[in-house]
MDTraj code that builds the backbone (N, CA, C; nanometers):
import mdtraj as md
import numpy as np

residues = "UNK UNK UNK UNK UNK UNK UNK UNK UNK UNK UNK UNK UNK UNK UNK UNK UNK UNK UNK UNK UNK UNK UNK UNK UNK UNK UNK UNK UNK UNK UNK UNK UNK UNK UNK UNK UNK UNK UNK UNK UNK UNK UNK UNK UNK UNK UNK UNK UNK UNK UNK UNK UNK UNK UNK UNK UNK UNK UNK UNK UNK UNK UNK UNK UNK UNK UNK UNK UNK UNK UNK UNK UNK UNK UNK UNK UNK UNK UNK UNK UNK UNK UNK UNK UNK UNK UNK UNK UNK UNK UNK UNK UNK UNK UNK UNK UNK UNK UNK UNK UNK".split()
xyz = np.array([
    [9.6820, 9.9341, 10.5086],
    [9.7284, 10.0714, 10.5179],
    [9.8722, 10.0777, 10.5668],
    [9.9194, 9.9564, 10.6502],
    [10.0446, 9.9779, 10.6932],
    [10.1334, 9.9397, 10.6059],
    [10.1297, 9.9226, 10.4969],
    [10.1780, 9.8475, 10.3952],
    [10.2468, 9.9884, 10.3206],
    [10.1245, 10.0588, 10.3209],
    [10.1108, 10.2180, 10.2129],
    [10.2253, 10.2772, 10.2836],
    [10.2183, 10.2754, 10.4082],
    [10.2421, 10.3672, 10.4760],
    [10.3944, 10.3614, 10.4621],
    [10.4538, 10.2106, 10.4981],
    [10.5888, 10.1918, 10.5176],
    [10.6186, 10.2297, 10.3661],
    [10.5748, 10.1904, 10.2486],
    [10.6169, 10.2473, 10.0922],
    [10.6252, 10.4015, 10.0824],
    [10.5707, 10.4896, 10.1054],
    [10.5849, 10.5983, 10.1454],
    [10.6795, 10.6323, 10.1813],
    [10.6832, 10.5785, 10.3353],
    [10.8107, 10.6694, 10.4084],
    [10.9299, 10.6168, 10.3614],
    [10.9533, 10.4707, 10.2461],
    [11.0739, 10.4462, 10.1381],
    [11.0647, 10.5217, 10.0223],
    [10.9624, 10.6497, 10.0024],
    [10.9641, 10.7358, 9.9169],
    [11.0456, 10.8736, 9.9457],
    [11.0579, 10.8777, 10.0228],
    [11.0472, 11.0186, 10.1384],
    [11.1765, 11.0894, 10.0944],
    [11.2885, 11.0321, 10.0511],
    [11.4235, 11.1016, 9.9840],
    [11.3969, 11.1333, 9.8428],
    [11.3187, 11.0358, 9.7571],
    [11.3269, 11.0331, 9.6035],
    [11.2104, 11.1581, 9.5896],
    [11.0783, 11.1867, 9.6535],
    [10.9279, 11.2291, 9.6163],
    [10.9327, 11.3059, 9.7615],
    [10.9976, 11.3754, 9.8096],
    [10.9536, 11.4265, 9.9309],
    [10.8667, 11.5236, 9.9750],
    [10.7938, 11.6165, 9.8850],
    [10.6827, 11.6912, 9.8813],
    [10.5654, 11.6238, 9.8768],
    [10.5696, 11.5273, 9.7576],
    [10.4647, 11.4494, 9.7310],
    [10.3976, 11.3630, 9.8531],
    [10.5256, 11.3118, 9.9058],
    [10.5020, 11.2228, 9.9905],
    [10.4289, 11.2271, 10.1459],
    [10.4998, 11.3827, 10.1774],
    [10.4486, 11.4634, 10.3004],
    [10.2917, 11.4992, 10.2478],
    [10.2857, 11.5732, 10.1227],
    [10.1419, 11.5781, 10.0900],
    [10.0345, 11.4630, 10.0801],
    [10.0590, 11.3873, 10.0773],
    [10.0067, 11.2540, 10.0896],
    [9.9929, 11.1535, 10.2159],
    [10.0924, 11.1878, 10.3057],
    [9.9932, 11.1759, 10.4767],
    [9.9921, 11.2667, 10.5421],
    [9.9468, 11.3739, 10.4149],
    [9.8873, 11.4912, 10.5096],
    [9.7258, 11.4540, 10.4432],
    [9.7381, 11.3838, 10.3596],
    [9.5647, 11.3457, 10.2790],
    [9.5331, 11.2449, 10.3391],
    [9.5757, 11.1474, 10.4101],
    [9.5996, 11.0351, 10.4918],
    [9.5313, 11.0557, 10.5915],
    [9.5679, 11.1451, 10.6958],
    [9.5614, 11.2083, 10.8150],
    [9.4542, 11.2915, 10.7599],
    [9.4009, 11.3389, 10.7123],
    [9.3009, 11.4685, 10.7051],
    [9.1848, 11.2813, 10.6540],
    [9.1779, 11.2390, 10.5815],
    [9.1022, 11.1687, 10.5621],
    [9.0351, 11.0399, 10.6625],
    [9.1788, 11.0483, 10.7617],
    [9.1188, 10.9183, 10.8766],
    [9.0141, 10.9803, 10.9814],
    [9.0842, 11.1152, 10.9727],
    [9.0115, 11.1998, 11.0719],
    [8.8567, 11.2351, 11.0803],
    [8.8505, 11.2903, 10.8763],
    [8.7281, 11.3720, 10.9011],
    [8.7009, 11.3018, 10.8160],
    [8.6855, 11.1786, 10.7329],
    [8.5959, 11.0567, 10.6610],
    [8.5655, 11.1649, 10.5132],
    [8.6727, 11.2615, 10.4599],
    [8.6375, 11.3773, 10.3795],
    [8.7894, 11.3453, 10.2958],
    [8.7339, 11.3162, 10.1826],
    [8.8451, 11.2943, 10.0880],
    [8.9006, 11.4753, 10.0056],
    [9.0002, 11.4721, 10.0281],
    [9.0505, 11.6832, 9.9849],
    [9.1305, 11.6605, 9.9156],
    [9.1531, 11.7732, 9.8665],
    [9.2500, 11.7607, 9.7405],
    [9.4361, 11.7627, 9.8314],
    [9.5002, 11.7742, 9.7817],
    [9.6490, 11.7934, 9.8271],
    [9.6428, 11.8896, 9.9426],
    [9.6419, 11.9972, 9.8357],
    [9.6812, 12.1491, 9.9293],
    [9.5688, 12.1714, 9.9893],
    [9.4222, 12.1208, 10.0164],
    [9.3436, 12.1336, 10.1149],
    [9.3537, 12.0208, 10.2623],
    [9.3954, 11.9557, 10.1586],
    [9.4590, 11.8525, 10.3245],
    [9.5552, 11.9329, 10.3822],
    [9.6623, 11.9790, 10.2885],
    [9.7358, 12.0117, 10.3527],
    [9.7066, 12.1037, 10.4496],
    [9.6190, 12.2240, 10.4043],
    [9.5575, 12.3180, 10.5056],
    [9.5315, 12.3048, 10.6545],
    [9.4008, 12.2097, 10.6293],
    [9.3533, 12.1118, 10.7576],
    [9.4695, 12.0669, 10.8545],
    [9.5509, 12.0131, 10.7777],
    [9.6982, 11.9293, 10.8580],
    [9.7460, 12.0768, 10.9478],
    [9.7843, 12.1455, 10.8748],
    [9.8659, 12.2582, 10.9460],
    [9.8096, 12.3459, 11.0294],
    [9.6689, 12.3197, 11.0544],
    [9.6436, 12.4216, 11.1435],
    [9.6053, 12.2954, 11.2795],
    [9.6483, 12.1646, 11.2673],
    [9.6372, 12.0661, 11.3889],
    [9.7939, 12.0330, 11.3884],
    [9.9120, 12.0723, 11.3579],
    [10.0508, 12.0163, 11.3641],
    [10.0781, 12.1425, 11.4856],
    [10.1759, 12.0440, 11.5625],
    [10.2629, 12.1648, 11.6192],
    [10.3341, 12.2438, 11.5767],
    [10.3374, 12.3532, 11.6322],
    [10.4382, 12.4421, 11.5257],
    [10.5957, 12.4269, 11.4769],
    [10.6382, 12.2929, 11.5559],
    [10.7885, 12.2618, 11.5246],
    [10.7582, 12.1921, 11.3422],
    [10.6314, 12.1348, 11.3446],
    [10.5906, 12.0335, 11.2336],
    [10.5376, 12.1304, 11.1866],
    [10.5311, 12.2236, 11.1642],
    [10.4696, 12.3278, 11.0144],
    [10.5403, 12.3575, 10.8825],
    [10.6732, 12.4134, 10.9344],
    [10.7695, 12.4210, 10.8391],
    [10.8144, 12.3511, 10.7077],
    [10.7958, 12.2194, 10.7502],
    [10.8034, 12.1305, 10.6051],
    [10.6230, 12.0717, 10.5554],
    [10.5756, 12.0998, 10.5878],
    [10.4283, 12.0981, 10.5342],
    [10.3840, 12.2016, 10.4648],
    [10.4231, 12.3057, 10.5596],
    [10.3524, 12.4785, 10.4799],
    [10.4898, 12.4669, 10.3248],
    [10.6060, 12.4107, 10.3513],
    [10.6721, 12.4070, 10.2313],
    [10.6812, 12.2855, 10.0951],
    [10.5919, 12.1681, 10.1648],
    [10.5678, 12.0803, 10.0250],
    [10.4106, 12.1763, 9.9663],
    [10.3370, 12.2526, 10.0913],
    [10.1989, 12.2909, 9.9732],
    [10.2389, 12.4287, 9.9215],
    [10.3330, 12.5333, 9.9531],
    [10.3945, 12.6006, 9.8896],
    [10.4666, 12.5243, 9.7131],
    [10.5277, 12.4479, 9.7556],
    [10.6147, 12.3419, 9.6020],
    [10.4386, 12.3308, 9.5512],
    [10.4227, 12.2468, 9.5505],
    [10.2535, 12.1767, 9.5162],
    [10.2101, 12.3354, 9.4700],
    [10.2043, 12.4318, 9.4882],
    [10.0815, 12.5332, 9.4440],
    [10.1526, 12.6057, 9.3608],
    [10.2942, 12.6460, 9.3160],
    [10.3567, 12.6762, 9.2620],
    [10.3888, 12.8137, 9.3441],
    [10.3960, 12.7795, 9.4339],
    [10.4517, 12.9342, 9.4717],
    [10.6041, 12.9245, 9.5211],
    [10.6651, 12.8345, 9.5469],
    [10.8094, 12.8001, 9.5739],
    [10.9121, 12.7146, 9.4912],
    [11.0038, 12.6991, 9.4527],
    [11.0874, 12.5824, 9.4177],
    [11.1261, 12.5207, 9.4532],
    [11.1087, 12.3912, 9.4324],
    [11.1154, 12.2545, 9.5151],
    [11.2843, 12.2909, 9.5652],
    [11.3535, 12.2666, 9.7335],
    [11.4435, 12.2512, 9.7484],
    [11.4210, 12.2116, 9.9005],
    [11.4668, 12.1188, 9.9717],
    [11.4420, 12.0901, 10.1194],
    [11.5828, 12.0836, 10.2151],
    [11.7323, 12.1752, 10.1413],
    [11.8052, 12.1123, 10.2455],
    [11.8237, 12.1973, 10.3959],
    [11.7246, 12.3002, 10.3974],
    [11.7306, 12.3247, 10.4669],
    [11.6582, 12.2929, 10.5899],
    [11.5524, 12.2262, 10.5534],
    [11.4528, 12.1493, 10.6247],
    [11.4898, 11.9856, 10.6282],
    [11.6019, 11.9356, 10.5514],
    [11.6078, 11.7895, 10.5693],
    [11.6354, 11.7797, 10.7025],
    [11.6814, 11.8241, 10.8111],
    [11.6382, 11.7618, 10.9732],
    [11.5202, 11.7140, 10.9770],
    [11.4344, 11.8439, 10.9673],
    [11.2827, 11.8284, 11.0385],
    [11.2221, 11.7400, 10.9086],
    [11.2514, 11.6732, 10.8088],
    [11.1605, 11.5977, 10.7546],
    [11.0856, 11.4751, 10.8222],
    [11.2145, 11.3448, 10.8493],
    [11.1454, 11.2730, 10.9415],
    [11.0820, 11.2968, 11.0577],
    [11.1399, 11.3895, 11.1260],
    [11.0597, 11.4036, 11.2663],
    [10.8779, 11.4798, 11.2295],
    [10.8905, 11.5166, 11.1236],
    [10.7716, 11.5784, 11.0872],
    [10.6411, 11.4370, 11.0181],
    [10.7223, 11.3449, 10.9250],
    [10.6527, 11.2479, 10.8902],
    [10.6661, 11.1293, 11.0205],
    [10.7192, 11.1265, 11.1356],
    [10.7086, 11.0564, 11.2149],
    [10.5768, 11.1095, 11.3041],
    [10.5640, 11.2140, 11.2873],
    [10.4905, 11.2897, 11.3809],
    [10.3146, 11.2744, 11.3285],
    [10.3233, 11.2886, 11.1699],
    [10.1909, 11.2548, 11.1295],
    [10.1794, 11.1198, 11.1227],
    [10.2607, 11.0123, 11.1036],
    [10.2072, 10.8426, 11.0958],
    [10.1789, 10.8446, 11.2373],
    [10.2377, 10.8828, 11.3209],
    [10.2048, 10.8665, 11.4590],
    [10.0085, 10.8733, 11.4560],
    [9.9626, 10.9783, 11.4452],
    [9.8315, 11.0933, 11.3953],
    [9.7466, 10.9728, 11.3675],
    [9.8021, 10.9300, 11.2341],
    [9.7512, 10.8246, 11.1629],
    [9.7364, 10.6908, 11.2001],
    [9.8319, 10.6512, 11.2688],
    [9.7876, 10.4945, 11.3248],
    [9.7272, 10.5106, 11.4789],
    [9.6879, 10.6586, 11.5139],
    [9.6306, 10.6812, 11.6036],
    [9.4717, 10.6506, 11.6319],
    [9.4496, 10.7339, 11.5176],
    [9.3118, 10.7627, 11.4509],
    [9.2757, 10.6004, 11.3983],
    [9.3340, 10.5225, 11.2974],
    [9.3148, 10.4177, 11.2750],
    [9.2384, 10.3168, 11.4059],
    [9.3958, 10.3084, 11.4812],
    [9.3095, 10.2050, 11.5852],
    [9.2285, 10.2758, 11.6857],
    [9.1925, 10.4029, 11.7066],
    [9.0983, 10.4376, 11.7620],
    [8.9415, 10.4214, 11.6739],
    [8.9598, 10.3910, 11.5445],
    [8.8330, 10.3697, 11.4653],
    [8.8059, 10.2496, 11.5016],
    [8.9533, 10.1773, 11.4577],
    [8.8825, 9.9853, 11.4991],
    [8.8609, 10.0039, 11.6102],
    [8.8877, 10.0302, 11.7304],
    [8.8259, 9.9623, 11.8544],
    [8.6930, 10.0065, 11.8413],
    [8.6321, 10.0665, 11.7916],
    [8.4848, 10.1371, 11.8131],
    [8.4103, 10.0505, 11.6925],
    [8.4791, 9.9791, 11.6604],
    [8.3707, 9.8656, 11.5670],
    [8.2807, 9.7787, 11.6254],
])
top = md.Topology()
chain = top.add_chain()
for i, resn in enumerate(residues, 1):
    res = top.add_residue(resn, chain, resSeq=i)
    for name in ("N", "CA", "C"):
        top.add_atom(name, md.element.get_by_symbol(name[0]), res)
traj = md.Trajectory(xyz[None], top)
């Protein structure tokens, strides 16, 4: 998984909706063992992010549902700090699963 993970976040300039939507399926899936579609992960994700980390999530499942046009420069600050914030989530949840093996 750490493999995925680091390919990803070398996606994150070229696919950046995609990419946020995708450890937001990451994170919704380590959590609740419930495989969702995009914009239902995404859901799940945003109502457990802090509210500094909403902004570019509620705007890749906005792009994703067609209700916006893809454009992020106004959010390129908060991108990484937002995908730093869910791998964090994610390798949280991970080794809290392995130790309970």
């Amino acid at each position: 998984m750490a493999g995925d993970i680091d390919r990803l976040r070398g996606d994150i300039d070229s696919d950046t909706g995609n990419v946020i939507l995708t450890f937001a399926r990451i994170w919704s899936t380590v959590a609740t063992d419930v495989i969702r579609s995009k914009d239902a992960a995404a859901d799940w994700a945003l109502d457990r992010l802090p509210e500094a980390h909403r902004p570019v999530l509620a705007r890749a499942r906005a792009i994703y549902v067609g209700d916006q046009a893809e454009r992020w420069d106004d959010l390129r600050d908060q991108i990484v700090p937002h995908v730093d914030y869910v791998v964090a989530e994610i390798r949280r949840l991970v080794r809290a699963k392995s130790e309970h093996l």
